[in-house]
C-alpha positions as CSV (number, residue, x, y, z in Angstrom):
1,X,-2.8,13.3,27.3
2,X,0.4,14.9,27.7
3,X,2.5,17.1,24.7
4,X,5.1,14.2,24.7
5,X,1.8,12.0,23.9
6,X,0.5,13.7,21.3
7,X,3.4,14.1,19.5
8,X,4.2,10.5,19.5
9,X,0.4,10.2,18.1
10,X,1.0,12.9,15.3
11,X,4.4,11.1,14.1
12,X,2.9,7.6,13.9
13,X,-0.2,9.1,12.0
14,X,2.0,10.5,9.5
15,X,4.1,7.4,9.5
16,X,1.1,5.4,9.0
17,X,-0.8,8.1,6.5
18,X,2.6,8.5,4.2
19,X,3.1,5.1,3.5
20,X,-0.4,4.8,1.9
21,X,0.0,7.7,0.4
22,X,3.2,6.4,-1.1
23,X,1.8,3.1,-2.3
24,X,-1.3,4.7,-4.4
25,X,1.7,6.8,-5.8
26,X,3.3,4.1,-6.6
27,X,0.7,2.0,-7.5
28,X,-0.5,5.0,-10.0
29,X,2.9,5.0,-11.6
30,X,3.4,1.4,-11.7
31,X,0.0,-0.3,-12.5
32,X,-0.5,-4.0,-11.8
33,X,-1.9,-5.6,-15.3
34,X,-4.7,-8.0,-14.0
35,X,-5.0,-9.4,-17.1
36,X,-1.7,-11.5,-16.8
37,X,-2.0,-11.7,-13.1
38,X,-5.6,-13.7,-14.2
39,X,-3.8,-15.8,-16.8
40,X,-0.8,-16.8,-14.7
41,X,-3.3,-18.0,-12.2
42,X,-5.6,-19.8,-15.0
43,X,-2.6,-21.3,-16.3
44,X,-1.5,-22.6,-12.6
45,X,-4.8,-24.4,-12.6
46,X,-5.0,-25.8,-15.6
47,X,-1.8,-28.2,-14.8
C-alpha cells in the first residue's frame, strides 16, 4: 500500500468511527422512550 493509500484508509475510518461515535452521543443525550414507541405500534394494530 502506498502513503496516499493509507491515508485515504485512516480518513474513511475516522469518517466511519465518528459518526457512531456521534450517534451513541446523541442517542445518550436524547433517549428513544420505547414505551411509546410500543404503544404507537399497539395502537396501529389494534385499528
Amino acid at each position: 500500500m502506498n502513503t496516499s493509500a493509507i491515508i485515504m484508509m485512516i480518513i474513511s475510518m475516522l469518517f466511519v468511527w465518528g459518526g457512531l461515535v456521534l450517534s451513541i452521543l446523541h442517542l445518550m443525550k436524547h433517549p428513544e422512550e420505547l414505551d411509546d414507541v410500543l404503544d404507537e405500534v399497539k395502537d396501529q394494530h389494534t385499528l
